[in-house]
Biopython code that builds the backbone (N, CA, C, O; Angstrom):
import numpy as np
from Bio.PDB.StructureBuilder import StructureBuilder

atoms = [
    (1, "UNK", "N", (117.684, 115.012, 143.349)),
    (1, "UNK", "CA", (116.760, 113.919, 143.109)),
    (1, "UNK", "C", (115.614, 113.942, 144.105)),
    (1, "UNK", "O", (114.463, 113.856, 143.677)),
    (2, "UNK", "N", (115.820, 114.036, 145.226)),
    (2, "UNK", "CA", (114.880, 114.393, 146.588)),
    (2, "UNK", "C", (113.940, 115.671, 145.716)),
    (2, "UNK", "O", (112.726, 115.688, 145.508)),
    (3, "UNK", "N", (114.773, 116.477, 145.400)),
    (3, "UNK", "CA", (113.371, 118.039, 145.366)),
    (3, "UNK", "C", (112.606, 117.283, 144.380)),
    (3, "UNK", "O", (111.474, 117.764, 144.418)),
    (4, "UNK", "N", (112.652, 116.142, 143.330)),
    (4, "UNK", "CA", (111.870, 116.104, 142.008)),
    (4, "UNK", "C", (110.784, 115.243, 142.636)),
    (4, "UNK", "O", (109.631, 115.213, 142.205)),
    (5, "UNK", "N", (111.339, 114.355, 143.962)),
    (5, "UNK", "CA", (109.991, 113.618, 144.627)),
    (5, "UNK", "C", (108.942, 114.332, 145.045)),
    (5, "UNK", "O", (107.811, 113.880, 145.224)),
    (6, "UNK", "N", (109.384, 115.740, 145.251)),
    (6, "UNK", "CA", (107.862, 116.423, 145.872)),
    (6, "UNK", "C", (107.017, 117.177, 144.788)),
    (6, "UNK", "O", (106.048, 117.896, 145.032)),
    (7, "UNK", "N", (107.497, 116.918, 143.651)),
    (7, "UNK", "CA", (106.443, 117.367, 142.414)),
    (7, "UNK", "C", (105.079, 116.433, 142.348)),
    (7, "UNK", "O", (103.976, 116.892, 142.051)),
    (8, "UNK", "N", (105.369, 114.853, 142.720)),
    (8, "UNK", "CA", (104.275, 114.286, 142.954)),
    (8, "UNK", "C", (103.658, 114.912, 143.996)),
    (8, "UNK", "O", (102.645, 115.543, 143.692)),
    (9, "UNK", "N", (104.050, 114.912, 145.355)),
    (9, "UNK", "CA", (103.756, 115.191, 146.490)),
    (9, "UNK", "C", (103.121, 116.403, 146.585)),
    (9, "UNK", "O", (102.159, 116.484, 147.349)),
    (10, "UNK", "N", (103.539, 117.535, 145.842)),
    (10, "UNK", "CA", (102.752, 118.758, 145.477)),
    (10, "UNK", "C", (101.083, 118.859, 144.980)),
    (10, "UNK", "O", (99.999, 119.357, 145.280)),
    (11, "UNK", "N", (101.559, 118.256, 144.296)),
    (11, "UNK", "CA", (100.250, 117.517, 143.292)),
    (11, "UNK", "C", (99.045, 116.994, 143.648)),
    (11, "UNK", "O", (97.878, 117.162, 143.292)),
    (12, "UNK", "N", (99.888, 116.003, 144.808)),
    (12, "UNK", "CA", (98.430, 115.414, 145.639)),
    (12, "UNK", "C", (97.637, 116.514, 146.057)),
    (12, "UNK", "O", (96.409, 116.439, 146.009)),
    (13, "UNK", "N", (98.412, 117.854, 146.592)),
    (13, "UNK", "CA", (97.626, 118.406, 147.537)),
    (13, "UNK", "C", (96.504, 119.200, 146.298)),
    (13, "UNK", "O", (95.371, 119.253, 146.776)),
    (14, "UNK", "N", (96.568, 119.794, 144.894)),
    (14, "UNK", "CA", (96.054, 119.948, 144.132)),
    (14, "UNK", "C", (94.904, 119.250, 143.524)),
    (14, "UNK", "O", (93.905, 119.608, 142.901)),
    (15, "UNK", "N", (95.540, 117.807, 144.040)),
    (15, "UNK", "CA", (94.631, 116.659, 143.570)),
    (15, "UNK", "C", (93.497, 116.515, 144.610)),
    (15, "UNK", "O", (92.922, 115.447, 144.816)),
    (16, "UNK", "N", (93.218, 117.680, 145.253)),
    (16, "UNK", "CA", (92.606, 117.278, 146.738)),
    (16, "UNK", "C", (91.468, 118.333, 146.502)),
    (16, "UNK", "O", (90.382, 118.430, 147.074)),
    (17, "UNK", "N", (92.097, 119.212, 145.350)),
    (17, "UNK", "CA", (90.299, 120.072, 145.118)),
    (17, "UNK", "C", (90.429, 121.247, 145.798)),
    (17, "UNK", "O", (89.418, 121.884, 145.502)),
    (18, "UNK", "N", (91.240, 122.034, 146.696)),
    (18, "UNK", "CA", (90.760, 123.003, 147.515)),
    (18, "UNK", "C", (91.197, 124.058, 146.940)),
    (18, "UNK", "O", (91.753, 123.968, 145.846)),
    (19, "UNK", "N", (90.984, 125.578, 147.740)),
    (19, "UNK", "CA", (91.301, 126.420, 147.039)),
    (19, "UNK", "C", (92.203, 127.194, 147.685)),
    (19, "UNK", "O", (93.079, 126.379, 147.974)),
    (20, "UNK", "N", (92.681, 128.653, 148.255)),
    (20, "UNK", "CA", (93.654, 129.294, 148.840)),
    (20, "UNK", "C", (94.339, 128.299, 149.836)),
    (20, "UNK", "O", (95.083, 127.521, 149.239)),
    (21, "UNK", "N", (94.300, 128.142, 150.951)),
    (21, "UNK", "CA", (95.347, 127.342, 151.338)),
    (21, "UNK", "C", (95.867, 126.150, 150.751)),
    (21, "UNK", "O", (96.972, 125.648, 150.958)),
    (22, "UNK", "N", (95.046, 125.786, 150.072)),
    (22, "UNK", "CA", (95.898, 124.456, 149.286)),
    (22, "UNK", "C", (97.205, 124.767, 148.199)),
    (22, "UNK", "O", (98.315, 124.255, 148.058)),
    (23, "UNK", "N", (96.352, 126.051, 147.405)),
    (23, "UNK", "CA", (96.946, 126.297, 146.297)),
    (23, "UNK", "C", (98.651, 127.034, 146.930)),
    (23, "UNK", "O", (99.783, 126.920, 146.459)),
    (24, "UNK", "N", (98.088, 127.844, 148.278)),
    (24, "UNK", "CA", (99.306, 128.234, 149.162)),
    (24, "UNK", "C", (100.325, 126.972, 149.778)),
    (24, "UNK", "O", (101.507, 127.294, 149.893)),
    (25, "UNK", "N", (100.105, 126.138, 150.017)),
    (25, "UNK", "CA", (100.568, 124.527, 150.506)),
    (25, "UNK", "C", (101.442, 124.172, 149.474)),
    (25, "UNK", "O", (102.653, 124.018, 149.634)),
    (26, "UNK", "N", (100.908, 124.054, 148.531)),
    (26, "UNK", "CA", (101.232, 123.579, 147.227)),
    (26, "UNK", "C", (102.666, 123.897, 146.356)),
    (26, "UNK", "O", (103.601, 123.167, 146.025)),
    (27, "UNK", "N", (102.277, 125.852, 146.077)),
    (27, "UNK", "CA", (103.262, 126.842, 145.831)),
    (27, "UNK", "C", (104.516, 126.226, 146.710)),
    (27, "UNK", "O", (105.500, 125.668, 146.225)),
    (28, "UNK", "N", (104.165, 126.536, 148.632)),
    (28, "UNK", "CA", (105.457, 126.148, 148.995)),
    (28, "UNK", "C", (106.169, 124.727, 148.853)),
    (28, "UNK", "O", (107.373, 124.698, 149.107)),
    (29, "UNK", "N", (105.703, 123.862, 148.572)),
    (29, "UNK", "CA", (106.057, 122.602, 148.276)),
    (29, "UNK", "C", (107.225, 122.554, 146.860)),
    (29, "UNK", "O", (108.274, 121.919, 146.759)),
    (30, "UNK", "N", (106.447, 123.637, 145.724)),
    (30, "UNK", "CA", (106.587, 123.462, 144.470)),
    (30, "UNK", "C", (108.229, 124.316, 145.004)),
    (30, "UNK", "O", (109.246, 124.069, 144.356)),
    (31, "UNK", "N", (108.275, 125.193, 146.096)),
    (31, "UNK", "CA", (109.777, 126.160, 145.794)),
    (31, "UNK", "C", (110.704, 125.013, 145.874)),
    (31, "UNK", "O", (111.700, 125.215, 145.179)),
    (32, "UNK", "N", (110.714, 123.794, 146.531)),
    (32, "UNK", "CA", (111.973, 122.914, 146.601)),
    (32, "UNK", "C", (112.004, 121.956, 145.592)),
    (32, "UNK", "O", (112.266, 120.782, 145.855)),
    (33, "UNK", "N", (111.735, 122.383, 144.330)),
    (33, "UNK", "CA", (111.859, 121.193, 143.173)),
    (33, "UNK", "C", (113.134, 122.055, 142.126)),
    (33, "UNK", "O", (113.574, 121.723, 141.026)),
    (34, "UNK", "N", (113.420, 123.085, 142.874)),
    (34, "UNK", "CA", (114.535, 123.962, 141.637)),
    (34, "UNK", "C", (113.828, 125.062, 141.017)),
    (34, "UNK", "O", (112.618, 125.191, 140.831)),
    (35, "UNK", "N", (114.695, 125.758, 140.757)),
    (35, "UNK", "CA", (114.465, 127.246, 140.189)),
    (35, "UNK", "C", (114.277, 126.540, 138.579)),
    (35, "UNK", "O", (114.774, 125.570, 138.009)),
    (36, "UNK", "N", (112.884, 128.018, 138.067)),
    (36, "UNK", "CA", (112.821, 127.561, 136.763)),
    (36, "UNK", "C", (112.417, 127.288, 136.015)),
    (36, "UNK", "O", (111.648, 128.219, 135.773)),
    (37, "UNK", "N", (112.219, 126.130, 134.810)),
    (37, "UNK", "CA", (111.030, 125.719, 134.150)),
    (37, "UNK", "C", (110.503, 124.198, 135.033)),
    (37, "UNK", "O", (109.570, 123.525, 134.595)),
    (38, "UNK", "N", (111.246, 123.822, 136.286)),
    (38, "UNK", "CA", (111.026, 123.028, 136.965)),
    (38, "UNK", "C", (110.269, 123.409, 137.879)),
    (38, "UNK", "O", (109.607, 122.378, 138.002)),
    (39, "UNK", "N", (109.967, 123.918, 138.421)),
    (39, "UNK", "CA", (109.120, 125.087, 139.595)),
    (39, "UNK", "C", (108.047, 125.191, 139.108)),
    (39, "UNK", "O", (106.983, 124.717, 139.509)),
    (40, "UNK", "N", (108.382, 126.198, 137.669)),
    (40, "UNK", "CA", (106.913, 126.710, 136.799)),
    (40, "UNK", "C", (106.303, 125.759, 136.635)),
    (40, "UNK", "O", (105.126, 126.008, 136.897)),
    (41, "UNK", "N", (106.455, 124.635, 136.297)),
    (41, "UNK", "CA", (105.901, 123.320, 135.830)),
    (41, "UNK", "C", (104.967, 122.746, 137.242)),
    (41, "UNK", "O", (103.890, 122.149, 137.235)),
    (42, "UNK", "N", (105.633, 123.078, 138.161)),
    (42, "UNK", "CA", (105.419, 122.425, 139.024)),
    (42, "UNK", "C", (104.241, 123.448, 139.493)),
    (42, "UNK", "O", (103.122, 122.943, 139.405)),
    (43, "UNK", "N", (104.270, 124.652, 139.926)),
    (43, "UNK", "CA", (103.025, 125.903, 140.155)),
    (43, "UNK", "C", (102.361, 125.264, 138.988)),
    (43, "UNK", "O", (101.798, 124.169, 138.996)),
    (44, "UNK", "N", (102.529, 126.287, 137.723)),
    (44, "UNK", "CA", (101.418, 125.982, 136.577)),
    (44, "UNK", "C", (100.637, 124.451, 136.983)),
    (44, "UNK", "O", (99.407, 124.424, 136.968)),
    (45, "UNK", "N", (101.478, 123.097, 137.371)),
    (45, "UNK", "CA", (100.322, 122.340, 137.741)),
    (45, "UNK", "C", (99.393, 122.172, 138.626)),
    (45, "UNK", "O", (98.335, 121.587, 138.400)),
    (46, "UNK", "N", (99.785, 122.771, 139.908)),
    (46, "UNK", "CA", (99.091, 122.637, 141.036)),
    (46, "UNK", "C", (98.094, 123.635, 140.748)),
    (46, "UNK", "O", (96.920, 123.284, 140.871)),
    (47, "UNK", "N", (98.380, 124.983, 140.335)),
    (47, "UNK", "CA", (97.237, 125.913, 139.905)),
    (47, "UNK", "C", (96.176, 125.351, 138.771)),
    (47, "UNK", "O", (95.081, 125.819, 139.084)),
    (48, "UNK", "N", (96.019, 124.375, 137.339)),
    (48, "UNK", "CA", (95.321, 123.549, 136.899)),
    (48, "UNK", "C", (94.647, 123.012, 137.833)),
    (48, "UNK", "O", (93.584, 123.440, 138.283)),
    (49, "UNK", "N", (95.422, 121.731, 138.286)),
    (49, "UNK", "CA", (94.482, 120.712, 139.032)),
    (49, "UNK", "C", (93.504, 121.591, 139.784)),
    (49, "UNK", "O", (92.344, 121.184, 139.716)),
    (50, "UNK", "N", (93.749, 123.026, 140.692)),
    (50, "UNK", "CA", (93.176, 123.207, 141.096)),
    (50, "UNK", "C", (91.524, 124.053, 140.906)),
    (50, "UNK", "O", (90.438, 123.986, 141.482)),
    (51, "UNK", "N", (92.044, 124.749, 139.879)),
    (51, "UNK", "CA", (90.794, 124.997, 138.858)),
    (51, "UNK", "C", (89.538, 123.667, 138.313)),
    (51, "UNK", "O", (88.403, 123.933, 137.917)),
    (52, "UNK", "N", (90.040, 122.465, 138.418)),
    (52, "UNK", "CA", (89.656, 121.796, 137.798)),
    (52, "UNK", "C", (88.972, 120.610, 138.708)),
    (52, "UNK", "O", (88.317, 119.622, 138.376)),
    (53, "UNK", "N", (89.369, 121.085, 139.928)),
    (53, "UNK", "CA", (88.268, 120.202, 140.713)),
    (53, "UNK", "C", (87.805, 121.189, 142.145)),
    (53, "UNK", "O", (88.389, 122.188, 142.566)),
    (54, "UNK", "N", (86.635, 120.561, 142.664)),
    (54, "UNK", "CA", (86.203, 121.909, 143.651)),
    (54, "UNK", "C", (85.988, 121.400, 145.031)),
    (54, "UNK", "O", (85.607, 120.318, 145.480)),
    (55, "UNK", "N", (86.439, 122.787, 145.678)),
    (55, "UNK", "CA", (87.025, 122.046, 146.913)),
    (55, "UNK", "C", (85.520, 121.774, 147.720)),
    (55, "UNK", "O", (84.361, 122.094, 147.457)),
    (56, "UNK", "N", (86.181, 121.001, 148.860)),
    (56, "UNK", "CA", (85.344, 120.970, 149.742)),
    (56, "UNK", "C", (85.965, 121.266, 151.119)),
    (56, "UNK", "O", (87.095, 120.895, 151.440)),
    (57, "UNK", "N", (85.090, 121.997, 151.939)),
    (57, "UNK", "CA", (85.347, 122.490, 153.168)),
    (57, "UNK", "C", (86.280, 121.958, 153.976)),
    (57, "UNK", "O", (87.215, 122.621, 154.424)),
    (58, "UNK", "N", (86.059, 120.513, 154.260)),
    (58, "UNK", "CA", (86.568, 119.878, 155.189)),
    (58, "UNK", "C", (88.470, 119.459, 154.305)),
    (58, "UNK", "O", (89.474, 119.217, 154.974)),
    (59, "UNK", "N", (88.437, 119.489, 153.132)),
    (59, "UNK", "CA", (90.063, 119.637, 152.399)),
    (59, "UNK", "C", (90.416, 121.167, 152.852)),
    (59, "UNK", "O", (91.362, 121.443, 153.590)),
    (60, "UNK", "N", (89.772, 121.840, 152.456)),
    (60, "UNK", "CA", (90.230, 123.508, 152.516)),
    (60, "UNK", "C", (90.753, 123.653, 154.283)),
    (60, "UNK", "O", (91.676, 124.365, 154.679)),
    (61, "UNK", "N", (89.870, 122.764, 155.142)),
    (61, "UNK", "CA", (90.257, 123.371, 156.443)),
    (61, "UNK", "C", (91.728, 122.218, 156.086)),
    (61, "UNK", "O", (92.852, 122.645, 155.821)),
    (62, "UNK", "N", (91.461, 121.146, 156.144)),
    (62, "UNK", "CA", (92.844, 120.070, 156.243)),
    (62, "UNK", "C", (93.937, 121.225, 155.653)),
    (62, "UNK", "O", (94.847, 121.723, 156.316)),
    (63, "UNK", "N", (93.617, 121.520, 154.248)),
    (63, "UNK", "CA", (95.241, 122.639, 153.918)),
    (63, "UNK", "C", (95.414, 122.846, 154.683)),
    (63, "UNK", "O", (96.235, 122.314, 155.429)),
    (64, "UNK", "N", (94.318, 124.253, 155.011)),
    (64, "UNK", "CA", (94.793, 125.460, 156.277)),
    (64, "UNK", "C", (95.543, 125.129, 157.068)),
    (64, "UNK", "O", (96.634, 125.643, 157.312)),
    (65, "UNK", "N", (94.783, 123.739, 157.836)),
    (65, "UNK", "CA", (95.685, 123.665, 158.995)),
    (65, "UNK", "C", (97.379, 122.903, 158.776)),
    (65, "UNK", "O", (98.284, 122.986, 159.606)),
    (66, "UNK", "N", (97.437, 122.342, 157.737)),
    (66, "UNK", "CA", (99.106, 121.872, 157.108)),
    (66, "UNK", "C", (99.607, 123.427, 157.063)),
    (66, "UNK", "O", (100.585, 123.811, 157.705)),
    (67, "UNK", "N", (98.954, 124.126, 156.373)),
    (67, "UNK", "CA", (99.335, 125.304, 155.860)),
    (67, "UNK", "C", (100.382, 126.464, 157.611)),
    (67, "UNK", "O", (101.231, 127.350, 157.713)),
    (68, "UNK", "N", (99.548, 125.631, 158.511)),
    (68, "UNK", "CA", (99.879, 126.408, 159.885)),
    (68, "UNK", "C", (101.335, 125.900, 160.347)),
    (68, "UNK", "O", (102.178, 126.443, 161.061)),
    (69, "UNK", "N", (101.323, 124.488, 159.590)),
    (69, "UNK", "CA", (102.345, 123.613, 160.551)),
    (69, "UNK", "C", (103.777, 123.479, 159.678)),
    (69, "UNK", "O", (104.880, 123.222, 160.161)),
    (70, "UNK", "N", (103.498, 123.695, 158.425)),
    (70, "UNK", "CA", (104.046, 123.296, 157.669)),
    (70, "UNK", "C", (105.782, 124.516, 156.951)),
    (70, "UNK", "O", (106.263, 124.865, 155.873)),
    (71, "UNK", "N", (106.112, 124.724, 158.744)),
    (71, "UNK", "CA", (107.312, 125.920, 158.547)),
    (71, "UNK", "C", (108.327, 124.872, 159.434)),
    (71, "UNK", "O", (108.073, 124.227, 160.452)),
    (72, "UNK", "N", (109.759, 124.980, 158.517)),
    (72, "UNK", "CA", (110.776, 124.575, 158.657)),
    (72, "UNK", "C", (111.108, 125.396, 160.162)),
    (72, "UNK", "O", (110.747, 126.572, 160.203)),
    (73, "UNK", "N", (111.815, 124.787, 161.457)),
    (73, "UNK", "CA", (112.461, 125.252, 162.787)),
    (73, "UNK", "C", (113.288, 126.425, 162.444)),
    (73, "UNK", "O", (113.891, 126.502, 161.374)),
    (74, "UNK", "N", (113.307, 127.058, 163.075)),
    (74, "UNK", "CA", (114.600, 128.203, 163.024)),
    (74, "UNK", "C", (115.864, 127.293, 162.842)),
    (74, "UNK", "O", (116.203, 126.244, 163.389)),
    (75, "UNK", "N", (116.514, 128.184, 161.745)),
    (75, "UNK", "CA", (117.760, 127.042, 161.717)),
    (75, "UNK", "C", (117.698, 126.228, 160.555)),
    (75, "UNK", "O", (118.788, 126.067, 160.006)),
    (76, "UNK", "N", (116.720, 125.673, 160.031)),
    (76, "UNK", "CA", (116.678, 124.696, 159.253)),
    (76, "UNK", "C", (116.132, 124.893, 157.607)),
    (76, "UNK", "O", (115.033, 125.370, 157.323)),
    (77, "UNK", "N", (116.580, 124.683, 157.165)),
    (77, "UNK", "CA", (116.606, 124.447, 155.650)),
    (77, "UNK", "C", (114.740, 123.927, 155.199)),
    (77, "UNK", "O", (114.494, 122.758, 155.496)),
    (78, "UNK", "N", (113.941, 124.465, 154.758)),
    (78, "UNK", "CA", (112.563, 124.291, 154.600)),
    (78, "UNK", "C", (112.554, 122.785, 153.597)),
    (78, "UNK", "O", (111.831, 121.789, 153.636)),
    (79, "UNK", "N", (113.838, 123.214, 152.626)),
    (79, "UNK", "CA", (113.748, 121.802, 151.564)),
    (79, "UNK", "C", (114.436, 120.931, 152.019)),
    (79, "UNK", "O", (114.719, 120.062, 151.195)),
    (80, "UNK", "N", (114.963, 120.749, 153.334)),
    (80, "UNK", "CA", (116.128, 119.685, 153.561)),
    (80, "UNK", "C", (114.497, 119.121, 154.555)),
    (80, "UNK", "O", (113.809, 118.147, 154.250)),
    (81, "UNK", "N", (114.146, 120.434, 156.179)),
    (81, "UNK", "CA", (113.360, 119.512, 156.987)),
    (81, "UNK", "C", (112.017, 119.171, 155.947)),
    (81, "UNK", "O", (111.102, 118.651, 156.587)),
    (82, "UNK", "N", (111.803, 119.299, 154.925)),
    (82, "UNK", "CA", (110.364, 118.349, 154.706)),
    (82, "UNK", "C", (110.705, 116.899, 154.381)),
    (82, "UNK", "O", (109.706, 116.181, 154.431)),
    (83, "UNK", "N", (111.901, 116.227, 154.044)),
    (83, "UNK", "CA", (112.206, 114.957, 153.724)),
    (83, "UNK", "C", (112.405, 114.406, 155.326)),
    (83, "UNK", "O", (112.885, 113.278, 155.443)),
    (84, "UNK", "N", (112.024, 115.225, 156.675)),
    (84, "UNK", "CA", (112.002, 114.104, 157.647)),
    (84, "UNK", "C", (110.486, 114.186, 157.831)),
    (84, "UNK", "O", (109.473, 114.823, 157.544)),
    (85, "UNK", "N", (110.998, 113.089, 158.521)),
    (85, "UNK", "CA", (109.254, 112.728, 159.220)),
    (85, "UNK", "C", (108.373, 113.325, 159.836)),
    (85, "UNK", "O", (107.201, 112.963, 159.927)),
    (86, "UNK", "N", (109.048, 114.658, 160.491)),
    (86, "UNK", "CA", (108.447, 116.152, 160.812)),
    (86, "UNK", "C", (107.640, 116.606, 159.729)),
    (86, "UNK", "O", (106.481, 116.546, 159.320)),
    (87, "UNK", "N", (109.125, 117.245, 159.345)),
    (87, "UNK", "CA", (108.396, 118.146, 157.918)),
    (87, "UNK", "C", (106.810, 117.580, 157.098)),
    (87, "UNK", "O", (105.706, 118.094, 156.919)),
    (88, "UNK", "N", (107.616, 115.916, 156.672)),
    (88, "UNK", "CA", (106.364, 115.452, 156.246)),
    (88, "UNK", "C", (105.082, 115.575, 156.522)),
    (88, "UNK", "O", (104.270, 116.205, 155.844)),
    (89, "UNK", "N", (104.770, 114.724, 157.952)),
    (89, "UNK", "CA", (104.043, 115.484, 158.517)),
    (89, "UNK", "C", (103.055, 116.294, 158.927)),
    (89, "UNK", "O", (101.846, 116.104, 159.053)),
    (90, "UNK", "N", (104.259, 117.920, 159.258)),
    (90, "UNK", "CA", (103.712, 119.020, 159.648)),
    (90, "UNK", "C", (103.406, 119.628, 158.006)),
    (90, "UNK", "O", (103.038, 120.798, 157.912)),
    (91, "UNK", "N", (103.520, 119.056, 157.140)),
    (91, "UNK", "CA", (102.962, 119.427, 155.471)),
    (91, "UNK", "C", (102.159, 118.548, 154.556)),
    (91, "UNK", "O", (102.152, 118.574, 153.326)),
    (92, "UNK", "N", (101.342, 117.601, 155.535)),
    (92, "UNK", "CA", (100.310, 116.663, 155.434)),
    (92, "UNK", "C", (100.875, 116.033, 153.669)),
    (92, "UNK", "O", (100.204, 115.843, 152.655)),
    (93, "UNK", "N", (102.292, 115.865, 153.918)),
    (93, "UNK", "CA", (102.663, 114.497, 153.072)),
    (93, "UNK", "C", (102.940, 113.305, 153.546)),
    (93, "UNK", "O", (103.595, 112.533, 152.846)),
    (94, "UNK", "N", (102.382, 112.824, 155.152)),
    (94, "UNK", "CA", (102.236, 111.515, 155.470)),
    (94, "UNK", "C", (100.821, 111.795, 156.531)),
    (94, "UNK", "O", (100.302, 112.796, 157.025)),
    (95, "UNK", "N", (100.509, 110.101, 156.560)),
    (95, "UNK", "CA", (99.320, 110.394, 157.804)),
    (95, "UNK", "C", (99.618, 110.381, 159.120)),
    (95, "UNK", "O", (98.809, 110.063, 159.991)),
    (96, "UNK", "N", (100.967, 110.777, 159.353)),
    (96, "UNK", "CA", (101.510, 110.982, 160.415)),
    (96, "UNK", "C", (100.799, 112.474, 161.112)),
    (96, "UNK", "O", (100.524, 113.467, 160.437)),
    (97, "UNK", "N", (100.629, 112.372, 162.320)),
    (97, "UNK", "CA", (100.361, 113.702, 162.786)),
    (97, "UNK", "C", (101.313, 114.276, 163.240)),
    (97, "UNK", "O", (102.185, 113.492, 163.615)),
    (98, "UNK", "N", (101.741, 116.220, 163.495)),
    (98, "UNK", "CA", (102.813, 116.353, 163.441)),
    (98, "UNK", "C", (103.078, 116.357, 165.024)),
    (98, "UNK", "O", (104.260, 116.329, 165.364)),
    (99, "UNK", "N", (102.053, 116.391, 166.069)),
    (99, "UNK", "CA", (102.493, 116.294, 167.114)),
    (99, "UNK", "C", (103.005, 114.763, 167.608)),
    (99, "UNK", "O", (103.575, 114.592, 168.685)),
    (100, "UNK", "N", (102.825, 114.092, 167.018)),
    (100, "UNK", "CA", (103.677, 112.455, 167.005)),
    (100, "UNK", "C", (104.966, 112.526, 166.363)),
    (100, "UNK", "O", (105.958, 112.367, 167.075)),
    (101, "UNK", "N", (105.136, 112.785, 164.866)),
    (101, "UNK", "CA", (106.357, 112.968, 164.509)),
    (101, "UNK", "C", (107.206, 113.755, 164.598)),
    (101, "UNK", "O", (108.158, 113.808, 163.819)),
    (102, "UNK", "N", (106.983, 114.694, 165.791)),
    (102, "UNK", "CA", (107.689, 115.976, 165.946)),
    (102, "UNK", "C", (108.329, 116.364, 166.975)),
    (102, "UNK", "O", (108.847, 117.432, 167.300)),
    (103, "UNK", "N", (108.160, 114.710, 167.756)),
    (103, "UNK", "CA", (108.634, 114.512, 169.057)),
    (103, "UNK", "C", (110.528, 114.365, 168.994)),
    (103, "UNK", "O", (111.169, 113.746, 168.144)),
    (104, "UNK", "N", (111.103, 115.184, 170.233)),
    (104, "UNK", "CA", (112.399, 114.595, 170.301)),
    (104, "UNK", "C", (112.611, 112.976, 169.906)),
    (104, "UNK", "O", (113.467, 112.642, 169.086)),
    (105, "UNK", "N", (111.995, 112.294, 170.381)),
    (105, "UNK", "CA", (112.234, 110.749, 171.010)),
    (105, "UNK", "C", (112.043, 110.312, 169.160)),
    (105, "UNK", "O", (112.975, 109.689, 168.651)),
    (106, "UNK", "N", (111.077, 110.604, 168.464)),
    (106, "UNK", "CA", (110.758, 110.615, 167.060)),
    (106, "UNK", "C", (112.029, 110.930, 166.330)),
    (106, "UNK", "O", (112.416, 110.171, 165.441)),
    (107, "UNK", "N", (112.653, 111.931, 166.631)),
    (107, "UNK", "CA", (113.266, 112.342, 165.736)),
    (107, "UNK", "C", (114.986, 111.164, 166.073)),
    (107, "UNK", "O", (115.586, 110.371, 165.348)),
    (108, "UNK", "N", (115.186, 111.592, 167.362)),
    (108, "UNK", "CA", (116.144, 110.526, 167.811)),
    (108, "UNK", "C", (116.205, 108.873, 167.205)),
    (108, "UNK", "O", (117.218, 108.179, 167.116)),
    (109, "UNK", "N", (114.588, 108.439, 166.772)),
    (109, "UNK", "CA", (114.416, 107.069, 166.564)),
    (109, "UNK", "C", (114.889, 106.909, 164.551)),
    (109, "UNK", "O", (115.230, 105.872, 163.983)),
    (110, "UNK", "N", (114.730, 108.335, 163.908)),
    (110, "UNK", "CA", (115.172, 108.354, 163.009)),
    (110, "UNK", "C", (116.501, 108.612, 162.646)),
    (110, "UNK", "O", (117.012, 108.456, 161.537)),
    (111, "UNK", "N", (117.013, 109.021, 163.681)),
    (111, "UNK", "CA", (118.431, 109.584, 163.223)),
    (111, "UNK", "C", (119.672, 108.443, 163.572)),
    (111, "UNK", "O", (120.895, 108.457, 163.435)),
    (112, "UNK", "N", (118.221, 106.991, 164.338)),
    (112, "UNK", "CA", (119.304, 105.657, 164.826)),
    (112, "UNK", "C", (120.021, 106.051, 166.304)),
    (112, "UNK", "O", (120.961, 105.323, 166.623)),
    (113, "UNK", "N", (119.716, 106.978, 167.096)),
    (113, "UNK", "CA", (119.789, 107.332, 168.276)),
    (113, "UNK", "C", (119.136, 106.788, 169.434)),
    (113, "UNK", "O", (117.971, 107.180, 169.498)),
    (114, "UNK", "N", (119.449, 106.080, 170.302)),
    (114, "UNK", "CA", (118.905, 105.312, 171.669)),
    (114, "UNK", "C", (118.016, 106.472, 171.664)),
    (114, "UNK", "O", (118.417, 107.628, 171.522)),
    (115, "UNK", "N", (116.577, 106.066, 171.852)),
    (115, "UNK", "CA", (115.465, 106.689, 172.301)),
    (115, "UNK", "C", (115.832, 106.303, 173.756)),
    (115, "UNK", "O", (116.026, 105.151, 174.145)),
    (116, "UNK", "N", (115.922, 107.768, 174.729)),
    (116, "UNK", "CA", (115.878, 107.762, 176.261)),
    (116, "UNK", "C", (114.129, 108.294, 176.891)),
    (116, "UNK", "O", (113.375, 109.256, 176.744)),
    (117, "UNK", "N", (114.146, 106.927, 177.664)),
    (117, "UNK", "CA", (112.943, 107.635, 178.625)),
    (117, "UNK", "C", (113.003, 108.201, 179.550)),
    (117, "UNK", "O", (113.679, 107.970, 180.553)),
    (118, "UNK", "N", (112.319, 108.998, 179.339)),
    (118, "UNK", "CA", (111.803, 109.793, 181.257)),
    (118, "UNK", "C", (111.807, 109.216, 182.137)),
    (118, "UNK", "O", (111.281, 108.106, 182.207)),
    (119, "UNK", "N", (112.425, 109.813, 183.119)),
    (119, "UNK", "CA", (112.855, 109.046, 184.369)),
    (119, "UNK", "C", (110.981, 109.024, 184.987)),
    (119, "UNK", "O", (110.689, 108.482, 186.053)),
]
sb = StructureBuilder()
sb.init_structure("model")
sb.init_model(0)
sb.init_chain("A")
sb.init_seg("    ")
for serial, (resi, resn, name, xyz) in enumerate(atoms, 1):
    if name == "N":
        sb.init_residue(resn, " ", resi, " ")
    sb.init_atom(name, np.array(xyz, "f"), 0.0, 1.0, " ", f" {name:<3s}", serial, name[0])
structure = sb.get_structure()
């Protein structure tokens, strides 16, 4: 049920007009919705939208730079970390920045863990 939420979420970034890194953003977004005619559906749309509106510079750099951030930790599952607040994020599906949500103390505050301060 989680992978079918990021078919919207895919979409936006399509819906944003740009071209190679978006359409690259996008693709990886589209691999965690299921193998298939669920996937295809999901590429085939992001590749439309993107034909169909034209980018502008300042979206194309925004991909790129999601496009930089937007890799699951060693260790971790790419379709499990984009449903945290990292992933999100570092794959410009919130307006979170990823050096804020990507903090230990961040991640601790989600997982319901006493956030500890620095001495």
């Amino acid at each position: 049920m989680r992978r079918l939420l990021l078919v919207p979420l895919a979409l936006t970034f399509a819906l944003a007009g740009c071209s190679g890194p978006c359409q690259d953003l996008g693709d990886r977004l589209c691999k965690c919705v299921g193998v298939g005619t669920t996937r295809d559906a999901c590429e085939r749309s992001v590749k439309e939208q993107l034909q169909n509106h034209s980018p502008s510079k300042d979206v194309e750099h925004l991909c790129d730079e999601r496009l930089k951030t937007c890799r699951a930790p060693d260790g971790a599952q790419f379709c499990e970390w984009i449903n945290t607040a990292c992933g999100k994020a570092s794959c410009g599906l919130s307006s979170d920045e990823p050096a804020t949500a990507c903090t230990p103390a961040a991640a601790a505050a989600l997982e319901g863990e006493p956030v500890q301060s620095e001495p």
